[in-house]
C-alpha positions as CSV (number, residue, x, y, z in Angstrom):
1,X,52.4,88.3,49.3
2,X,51.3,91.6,51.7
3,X,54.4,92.2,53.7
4,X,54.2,94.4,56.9
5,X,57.0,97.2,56.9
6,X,58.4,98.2,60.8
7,X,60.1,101.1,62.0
8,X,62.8,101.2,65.1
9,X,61.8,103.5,67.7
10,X,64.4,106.6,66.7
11,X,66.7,107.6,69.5
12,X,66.8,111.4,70.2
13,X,68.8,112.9,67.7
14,X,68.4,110.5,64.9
15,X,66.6,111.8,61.6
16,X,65.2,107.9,61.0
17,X,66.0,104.4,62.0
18,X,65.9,100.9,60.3
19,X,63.0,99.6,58.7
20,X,62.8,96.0,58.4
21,X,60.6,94.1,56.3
22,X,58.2,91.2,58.0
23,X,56.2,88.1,56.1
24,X,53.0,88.3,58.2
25,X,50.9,85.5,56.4
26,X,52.0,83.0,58.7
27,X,50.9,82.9,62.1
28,X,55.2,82.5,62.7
29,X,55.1,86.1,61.0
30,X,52.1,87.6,63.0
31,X,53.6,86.6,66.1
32,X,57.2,89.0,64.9
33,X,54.9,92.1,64.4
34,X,54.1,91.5,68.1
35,X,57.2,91.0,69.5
36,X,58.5,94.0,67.4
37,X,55.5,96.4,68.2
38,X,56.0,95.0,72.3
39,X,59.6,96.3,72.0
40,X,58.3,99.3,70.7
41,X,58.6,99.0,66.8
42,X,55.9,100.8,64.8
43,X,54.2,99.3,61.5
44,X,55.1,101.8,59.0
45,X,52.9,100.7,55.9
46,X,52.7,97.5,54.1
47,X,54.1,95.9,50.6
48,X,52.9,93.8,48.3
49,X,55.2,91.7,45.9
50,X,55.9,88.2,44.8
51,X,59.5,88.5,45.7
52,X,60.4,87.5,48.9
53,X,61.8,89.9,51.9
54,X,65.8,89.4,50.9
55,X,65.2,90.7,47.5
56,X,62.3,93.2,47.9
57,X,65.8,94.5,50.5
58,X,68.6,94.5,48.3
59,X,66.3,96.6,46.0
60,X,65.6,99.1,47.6
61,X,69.1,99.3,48.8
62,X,70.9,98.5,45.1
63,X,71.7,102.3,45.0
64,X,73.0,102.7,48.4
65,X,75.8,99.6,47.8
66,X,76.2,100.6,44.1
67,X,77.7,103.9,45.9
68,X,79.6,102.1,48.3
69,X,80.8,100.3,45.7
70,X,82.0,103.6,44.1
71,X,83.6,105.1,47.1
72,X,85.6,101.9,47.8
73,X,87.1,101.9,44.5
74,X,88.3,105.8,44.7
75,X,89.9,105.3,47.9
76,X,91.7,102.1,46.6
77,X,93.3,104.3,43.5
78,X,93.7,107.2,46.5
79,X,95.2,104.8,48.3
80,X,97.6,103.0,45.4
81,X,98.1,106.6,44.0
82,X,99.6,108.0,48.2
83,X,101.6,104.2,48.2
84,X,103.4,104.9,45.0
85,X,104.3,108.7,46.1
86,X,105.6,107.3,49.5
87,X,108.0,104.4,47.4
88,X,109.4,107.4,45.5
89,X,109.9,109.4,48.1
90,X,111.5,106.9,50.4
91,X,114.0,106.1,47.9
C-alpha cells in the first residue's frame, strides 16, 4: 500500500509538528487528505509498506517509548530510593 504522510501546520515557535500517517487508496482515505489539506495540513511525502498505518507508527516511534520506558523506570528507583531516606529519617 502507498500511504500519504501529513504535516500540522507548525505554530510560531515550534521546530515541527505531528505527522500523521493516511491510507489514501480508498476513496474514504482521499477524502481525509482533503479535509486535512482544507484545515491547512500539508502532504509531507508518501510511504509504501504492507503494514498497515498503526504499525508503520509504533515503528517509527519504538525508540521514542523504549526511552520513556527508561526514564520511567529511573524515576521509580529515584523515587523508592527518596521514600526509603524519608522512612529513616522520620523515625
Amino acid at each position: 500500500m502507498r500511504y500519504v504522510l501529513m504535516q500540522a501546520p507548525k505554530q510560531e515557535g515550534d521546530y515541527s509538528s505531528q505527522i500523521i500517517i493516511i491510507d489514501n487508496s480508498s476513496q474514504t482515505g482521499k477524502d481525509e487528505v482533503q479535509l486535512y489539506v482544507n484545515m491547512g495540513w500539508v502532504g509531507v511525502g508518501s510511504i509504501e509498506s504492507s503494514l498497515p498505518p498503526r504499525d508503520l507508527k509504533s515503528g517509527f516511534e519504538h525508540n521514542y517509548r523504549k526511552s520513556l520506558e527508561k526514564a520511567h523506570h529511573l524515576f521509580n528507583q529515584i523515587s523508592a530510593l527518596a521514600d526509603s531516606h524519608l522512612g529513616q529519617m522520620i523515625v
